[in-house]
Backbone as XML, in Angstrom:
<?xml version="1.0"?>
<chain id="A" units="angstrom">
  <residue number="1" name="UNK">
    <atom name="N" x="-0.067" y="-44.165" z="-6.173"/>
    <atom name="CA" x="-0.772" y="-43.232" z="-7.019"/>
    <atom name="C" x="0.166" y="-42.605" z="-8.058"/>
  </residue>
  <residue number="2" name="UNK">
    <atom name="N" x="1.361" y="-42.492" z="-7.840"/>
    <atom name="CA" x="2.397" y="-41.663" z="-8.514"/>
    <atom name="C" x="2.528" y="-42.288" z="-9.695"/>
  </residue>
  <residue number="3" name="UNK">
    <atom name="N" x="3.088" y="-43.962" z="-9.020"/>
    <atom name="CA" x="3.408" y="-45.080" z="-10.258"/>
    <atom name="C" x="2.497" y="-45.077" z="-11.537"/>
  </residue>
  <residue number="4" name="UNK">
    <atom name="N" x="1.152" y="-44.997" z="-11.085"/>
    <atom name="CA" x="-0.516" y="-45.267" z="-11.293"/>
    <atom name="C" x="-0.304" y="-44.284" z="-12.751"/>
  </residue>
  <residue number="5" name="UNK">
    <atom name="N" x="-0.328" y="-42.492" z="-12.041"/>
    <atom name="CA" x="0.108" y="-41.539" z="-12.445"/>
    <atom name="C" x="1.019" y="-41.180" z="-14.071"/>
  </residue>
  <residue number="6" name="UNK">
    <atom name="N" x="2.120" y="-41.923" z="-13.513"/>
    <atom name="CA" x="3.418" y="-42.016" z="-14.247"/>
    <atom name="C" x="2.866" y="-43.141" z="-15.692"/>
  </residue>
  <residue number="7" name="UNK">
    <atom name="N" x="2.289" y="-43.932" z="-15.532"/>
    <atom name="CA" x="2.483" y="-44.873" z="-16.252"/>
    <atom name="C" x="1.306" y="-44.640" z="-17.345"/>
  </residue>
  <residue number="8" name="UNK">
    <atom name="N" x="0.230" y="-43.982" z="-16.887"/>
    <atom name="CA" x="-0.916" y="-43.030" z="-18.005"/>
    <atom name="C" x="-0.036" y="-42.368" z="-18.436"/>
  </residue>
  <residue number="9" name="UNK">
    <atom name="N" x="0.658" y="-41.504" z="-18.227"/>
    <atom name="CA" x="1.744" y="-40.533" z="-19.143"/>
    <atom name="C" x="2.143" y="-41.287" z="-20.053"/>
  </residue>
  <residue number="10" name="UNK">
    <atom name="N" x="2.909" y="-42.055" z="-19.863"/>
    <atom name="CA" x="3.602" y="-42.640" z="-20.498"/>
    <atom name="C" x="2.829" y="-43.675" z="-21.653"/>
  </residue>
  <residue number="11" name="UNK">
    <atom name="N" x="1.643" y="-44.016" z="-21.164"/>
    <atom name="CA" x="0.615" y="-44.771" z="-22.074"/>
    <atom name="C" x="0.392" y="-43.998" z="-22.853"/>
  </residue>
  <residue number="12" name="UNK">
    <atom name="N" x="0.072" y="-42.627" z="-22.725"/>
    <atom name="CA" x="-0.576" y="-41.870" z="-23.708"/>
    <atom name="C" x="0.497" y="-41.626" z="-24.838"/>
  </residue>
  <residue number="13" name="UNK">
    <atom name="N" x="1.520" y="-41.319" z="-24.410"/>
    <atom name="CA" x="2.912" y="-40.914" z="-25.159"/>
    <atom name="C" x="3.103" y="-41.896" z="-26.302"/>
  </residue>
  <residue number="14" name="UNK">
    <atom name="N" x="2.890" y="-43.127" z="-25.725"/>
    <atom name="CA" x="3.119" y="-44.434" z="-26.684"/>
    <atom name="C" x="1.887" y="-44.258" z="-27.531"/>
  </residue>
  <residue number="15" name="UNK">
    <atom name="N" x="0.579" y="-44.106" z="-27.037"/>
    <atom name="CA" x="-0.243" y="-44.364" z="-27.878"/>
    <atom name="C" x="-0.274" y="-43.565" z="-29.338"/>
  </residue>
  <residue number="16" name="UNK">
    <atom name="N" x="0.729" y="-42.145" z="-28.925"/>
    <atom name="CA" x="0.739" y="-41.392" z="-30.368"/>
    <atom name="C" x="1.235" y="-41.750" z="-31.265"/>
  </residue>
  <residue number="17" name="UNK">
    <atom name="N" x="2.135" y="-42.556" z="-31.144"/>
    <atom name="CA" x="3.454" y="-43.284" z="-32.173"/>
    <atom name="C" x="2.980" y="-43.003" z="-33.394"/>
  </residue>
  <residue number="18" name="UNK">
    <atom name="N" x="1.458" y="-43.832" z="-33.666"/>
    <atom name="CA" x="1.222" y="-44.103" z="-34.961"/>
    <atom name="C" x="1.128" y="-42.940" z="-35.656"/>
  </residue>
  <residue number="19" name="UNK">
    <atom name="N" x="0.021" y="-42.110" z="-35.334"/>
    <atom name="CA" x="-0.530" y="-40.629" z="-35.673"/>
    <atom name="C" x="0.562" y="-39.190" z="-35.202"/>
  </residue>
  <residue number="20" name="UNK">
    <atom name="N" x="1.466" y="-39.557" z="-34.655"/>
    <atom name="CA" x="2.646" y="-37.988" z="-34.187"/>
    <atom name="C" x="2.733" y="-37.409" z="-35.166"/>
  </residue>
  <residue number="21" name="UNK">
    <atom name="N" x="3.419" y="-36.518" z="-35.280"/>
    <atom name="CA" x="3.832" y="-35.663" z="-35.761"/>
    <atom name="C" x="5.801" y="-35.580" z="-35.441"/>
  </residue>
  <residue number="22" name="UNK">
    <atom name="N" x="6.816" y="-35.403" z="-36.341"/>
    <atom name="CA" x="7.821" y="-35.860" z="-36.005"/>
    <atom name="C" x="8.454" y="-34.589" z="-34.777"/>
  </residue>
  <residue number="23" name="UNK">
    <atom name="N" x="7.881" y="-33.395" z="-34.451"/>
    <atom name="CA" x="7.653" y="-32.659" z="-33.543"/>
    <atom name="C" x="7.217" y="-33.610" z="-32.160"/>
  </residue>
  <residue number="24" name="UNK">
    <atom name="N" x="6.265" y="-34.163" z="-31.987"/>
    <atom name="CA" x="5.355" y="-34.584" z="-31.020"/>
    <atom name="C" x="5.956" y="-35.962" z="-30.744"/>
  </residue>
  <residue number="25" name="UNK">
    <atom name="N" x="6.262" y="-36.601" z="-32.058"/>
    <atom name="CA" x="7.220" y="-37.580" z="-31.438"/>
    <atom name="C" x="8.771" y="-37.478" z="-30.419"/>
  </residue>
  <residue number="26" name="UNK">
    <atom name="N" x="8.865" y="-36.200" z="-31.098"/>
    <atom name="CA" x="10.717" y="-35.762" z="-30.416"/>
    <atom name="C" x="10.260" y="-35.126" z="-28.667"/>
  </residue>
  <residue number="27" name="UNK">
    <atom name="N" x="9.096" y="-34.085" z="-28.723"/>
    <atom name="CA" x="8.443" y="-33.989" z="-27.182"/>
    <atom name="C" x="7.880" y="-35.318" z="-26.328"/>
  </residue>
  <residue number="28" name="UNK">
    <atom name="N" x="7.837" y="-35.859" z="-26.918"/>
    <atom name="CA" x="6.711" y="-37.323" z="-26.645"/>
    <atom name="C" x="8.171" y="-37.979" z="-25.381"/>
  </residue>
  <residue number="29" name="UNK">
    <atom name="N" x="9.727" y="-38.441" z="-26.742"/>
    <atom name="CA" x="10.675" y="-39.045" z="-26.110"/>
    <atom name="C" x="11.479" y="-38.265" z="-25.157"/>
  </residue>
  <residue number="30" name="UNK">
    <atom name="N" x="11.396" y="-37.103" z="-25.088"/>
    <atom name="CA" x="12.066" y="-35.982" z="-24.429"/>
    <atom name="C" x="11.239" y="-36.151" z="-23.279"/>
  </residue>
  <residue number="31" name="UNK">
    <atom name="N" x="10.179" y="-36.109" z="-22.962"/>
    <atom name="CA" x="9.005" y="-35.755" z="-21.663"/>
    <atom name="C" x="9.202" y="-37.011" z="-21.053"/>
  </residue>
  <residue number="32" name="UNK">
    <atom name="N" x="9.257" y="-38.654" z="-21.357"/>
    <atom name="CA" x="9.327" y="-39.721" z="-20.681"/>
    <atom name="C" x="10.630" y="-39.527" z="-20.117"/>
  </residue>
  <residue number="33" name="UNK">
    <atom name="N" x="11.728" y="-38.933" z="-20.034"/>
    <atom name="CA" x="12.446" y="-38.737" z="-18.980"/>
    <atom name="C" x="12.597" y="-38.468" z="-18.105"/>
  </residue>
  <residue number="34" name="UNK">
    <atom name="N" x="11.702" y="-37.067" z="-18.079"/>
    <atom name="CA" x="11.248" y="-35.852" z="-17.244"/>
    <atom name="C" x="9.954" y="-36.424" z="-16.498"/>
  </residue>
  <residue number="35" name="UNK">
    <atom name="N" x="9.589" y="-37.147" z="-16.785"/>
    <atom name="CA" x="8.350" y="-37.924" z="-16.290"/>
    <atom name="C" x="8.741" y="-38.790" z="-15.221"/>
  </residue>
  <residue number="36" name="UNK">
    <atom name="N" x="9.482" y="-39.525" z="-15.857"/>
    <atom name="CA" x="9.997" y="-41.228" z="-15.124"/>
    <atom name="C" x="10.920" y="-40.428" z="-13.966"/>
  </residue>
  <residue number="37" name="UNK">
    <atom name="N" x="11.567" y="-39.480" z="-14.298"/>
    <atom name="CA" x="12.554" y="-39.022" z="-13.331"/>
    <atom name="C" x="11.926" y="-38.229" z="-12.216"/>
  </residue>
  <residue number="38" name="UNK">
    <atom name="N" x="10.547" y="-37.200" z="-12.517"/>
    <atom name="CA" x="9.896" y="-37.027" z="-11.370"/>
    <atom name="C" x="9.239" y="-37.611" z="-10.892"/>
  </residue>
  <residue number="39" name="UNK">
    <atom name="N" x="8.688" y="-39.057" z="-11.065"/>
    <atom name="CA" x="7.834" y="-39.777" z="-10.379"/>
    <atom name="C" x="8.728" y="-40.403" z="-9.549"/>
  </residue>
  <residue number="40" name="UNK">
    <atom name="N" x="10.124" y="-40.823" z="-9.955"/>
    <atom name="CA" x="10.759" y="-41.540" z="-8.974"/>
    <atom name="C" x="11.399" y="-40.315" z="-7.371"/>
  </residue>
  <residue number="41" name="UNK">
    <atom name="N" x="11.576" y="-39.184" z="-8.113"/>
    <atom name="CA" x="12.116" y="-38.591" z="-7.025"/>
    <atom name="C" x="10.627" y="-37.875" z="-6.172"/>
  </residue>
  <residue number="42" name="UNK">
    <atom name="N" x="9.480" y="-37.946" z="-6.695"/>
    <atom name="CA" x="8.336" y="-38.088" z="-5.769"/>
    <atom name="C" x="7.774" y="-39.544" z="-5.021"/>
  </residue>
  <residue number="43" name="UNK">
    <atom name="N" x="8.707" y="-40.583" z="-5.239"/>
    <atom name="CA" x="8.624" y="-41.476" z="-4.406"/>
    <atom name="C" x="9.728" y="-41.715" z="-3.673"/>
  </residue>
  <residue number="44" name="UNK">
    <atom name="N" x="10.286" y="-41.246" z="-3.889"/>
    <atom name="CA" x="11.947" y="-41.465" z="-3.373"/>
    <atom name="C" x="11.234" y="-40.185" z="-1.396"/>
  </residue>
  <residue number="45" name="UNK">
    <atom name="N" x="10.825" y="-39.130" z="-2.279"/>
    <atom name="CA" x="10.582" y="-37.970" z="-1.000"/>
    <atom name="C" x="9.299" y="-38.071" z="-0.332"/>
  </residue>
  <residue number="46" name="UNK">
    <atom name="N" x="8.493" y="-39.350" z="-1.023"/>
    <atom name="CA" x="7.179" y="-39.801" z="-0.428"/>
    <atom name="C" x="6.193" y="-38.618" z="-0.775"/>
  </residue>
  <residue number="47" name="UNK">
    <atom name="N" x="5.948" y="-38.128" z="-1.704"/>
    <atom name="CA" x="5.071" y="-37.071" z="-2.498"/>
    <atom name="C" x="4.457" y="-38.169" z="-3.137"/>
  </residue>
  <residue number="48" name="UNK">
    <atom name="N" x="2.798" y="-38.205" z="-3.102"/>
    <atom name="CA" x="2.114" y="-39.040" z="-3.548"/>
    <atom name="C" x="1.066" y="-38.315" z="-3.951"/>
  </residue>
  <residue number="49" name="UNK">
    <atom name="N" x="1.163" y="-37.180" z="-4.684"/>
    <atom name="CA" x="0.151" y="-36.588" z="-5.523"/>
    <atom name="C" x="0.275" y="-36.196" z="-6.484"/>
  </residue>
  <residue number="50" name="UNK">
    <atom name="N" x="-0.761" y="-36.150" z="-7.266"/>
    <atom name="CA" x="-0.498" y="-35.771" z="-8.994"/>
    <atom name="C" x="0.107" y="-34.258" z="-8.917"/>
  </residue>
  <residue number="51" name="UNK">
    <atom name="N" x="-0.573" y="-33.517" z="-8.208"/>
    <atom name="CA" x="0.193" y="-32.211" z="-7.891"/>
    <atom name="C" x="1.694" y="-32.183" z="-7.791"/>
  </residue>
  <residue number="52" name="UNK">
    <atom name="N" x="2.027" y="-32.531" z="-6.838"/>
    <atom name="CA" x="3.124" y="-32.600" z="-6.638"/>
    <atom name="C" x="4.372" y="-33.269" z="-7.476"/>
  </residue>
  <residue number="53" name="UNK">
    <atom name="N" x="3.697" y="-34.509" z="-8.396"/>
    <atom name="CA" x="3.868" y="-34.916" z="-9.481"/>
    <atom name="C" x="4.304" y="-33.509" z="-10.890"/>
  </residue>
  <residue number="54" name="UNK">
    <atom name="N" x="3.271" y="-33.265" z="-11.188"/>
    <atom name="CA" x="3.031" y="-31.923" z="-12.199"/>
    <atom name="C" x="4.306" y="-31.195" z="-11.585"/>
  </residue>
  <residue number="55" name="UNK">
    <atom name="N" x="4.900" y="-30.602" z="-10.033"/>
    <atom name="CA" x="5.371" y="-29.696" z="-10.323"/>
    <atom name="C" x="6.946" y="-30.352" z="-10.073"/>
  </residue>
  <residue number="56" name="UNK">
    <atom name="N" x="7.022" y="-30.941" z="-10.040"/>
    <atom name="CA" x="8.504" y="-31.724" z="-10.066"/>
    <atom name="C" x="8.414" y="-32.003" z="-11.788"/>
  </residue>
  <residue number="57" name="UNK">
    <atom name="N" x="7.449" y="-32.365" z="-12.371"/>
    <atom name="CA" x="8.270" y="-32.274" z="-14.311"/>
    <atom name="C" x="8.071" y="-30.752" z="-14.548"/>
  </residue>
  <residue number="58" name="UNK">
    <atom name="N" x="7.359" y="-29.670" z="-14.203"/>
    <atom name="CA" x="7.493" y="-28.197" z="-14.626"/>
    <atom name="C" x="8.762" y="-27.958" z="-14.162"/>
  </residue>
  <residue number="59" name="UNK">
    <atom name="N" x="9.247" y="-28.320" z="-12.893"/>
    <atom name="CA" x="10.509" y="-27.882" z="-12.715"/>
    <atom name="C" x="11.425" y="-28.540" z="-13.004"/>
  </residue>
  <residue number="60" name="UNK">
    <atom name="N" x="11.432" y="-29.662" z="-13.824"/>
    <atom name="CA" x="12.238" y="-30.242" z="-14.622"/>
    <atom name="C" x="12.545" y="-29.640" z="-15.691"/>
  </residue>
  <residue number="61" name="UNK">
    <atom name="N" x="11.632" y="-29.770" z="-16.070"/>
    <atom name="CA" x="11.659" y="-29.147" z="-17.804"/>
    <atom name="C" x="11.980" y="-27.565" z="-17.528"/>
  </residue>
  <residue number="62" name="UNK">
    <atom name="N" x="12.161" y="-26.611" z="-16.684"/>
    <atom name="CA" x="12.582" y="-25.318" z="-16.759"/>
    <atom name="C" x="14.136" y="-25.235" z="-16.089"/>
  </residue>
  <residue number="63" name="UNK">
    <atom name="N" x="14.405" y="-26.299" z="-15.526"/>
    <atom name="CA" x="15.903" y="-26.394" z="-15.466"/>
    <atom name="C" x="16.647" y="-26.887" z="-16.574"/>
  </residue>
  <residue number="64" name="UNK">
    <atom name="N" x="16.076" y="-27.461" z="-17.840"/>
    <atom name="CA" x="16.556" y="-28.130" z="-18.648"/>
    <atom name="C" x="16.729" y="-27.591" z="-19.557"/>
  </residue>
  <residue number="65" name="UNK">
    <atom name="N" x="15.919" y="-26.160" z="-19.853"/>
    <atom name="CA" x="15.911" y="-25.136" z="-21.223"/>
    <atom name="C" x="16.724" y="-24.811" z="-21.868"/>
  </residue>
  <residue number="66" name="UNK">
    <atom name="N" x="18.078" y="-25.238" z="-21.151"/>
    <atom name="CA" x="18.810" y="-24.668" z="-21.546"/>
    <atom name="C" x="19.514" y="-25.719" z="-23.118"/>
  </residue>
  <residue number="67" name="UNK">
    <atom name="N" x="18.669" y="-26.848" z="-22.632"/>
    <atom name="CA" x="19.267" y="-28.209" z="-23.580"/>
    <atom name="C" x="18.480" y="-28.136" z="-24.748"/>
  </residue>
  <residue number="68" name="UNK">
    <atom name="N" x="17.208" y="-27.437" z="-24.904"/>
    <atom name="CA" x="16.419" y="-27.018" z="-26.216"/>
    <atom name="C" x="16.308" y="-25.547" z="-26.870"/>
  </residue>
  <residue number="69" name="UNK">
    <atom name="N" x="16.191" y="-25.472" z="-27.983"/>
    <atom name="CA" x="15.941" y="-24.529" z="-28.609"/>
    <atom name="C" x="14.529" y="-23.463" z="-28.257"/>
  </residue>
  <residue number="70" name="UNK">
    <atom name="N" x="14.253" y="-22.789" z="-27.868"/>
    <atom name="CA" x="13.230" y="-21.896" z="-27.297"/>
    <atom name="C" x="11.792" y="-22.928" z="-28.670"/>
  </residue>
  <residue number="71" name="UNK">
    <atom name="N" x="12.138" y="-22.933" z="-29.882"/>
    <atom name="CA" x="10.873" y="-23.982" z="-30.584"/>
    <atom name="C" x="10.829" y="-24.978" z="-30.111"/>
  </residue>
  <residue number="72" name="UNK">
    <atom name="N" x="11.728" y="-25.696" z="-29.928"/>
    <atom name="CA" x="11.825" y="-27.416" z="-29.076"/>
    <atom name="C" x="11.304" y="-27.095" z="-27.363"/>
  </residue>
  <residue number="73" name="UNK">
    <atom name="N" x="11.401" y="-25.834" z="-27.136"/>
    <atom name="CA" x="10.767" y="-25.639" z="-25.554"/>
    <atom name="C" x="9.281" y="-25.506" z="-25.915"/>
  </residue>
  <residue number="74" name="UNK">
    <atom name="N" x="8.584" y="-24.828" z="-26.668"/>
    <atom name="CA" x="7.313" y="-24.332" z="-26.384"/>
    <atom name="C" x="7.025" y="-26.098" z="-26.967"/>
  </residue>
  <residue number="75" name="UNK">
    <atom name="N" x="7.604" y="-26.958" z="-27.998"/>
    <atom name="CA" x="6.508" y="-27.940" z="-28.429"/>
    <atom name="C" x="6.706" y="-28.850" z="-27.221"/>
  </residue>
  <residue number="76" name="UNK">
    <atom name="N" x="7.429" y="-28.777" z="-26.578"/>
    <atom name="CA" x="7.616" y="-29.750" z="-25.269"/>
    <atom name="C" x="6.473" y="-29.184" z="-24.575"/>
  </residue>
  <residue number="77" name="UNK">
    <atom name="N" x="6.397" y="-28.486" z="-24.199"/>
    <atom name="CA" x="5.553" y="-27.741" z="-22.830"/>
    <atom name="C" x="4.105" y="-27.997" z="-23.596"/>
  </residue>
  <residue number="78" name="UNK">
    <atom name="N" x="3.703" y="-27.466" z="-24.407"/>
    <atom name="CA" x="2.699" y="-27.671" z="-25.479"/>
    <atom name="C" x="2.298" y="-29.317" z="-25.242"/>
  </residue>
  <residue number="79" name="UNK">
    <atom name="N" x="3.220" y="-30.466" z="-25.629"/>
    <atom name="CA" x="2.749" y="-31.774" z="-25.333"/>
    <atom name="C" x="2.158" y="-31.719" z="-23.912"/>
  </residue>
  <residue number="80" name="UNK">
    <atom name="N" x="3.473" y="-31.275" z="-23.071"/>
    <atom name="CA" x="3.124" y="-31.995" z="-21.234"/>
    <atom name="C" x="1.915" y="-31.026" z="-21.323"/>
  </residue>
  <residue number="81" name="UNK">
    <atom name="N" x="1.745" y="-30.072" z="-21.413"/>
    <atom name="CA" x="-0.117" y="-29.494" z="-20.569"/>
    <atom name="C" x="-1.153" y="-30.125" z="-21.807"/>
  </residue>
  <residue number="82" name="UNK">
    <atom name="N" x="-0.917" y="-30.897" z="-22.789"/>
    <atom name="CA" x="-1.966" y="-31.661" z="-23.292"/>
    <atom name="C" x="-2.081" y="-32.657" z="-22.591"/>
  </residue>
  <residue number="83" name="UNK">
    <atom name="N" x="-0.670" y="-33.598" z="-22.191"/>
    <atom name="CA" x="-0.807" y="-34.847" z="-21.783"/>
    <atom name="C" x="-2.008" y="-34.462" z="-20.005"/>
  </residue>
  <residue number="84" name="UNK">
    <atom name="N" x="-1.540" y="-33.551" z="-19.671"/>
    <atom name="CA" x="-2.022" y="-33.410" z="-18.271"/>
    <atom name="C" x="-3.678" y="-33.008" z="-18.331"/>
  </residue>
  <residue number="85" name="UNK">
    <atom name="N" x="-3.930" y="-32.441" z="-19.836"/>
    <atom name="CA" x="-4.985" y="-31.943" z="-19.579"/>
    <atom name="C" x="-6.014" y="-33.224" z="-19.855"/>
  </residue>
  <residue number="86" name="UNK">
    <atom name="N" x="-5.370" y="-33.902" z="-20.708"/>
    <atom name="CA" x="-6.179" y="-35.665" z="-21.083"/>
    <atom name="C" x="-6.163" y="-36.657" z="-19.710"/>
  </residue>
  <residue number="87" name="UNK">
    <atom name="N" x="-5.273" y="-36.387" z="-18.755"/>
    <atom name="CA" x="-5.627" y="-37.157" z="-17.592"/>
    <atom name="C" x="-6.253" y="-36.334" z="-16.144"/>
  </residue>
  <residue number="88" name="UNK">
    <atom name="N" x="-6.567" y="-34.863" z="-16.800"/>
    <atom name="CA" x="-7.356" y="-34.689" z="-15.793"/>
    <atom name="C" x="-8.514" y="-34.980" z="-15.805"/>
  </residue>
</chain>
């Protein structure tokens, strides 16, 4: 389910390419890290829910703040609760 999960993210991300915004493109490549990296360590710990999914990249991305600019934080966060809200 995680993989399943992971890989709609990541579909959707690609699908913006054409239409982004060079904002949405820079959150777009920034979030497939944070993505790919919590789906694996929710399979790695056998967490097989989108929940649990969601809160392993929130707590990704709030350990990471420190690597963006408070504008490069809100358009990140801004993408991931769109991307999440299109696959709920």
């Amino acid at each position: 389910m995680i993989h399943q999960y992971e890989e709609t993210l990541l579909t959707l991300i690609d699908q913006m390419v054409e239409t982004a915004s060079d904002d949405e493109l820079f959150a777009g490549g920034y979030l497939r890290g944070h993505i790919s990296l919590s789906a694996a360590n929710c399979e790695r710990d056998g967490e097989n829910t989108v929940t649990a999914m969601n809160e392993r990249v929130e707590s990704s991305l709030s350990e990471a703040q420190s690597e963006l600019n408070p504008a490069d934080q809100q358009i990140v966060k801004n993408l991931w609760h769109h991307l999440v809200h299109l696959v709920s």
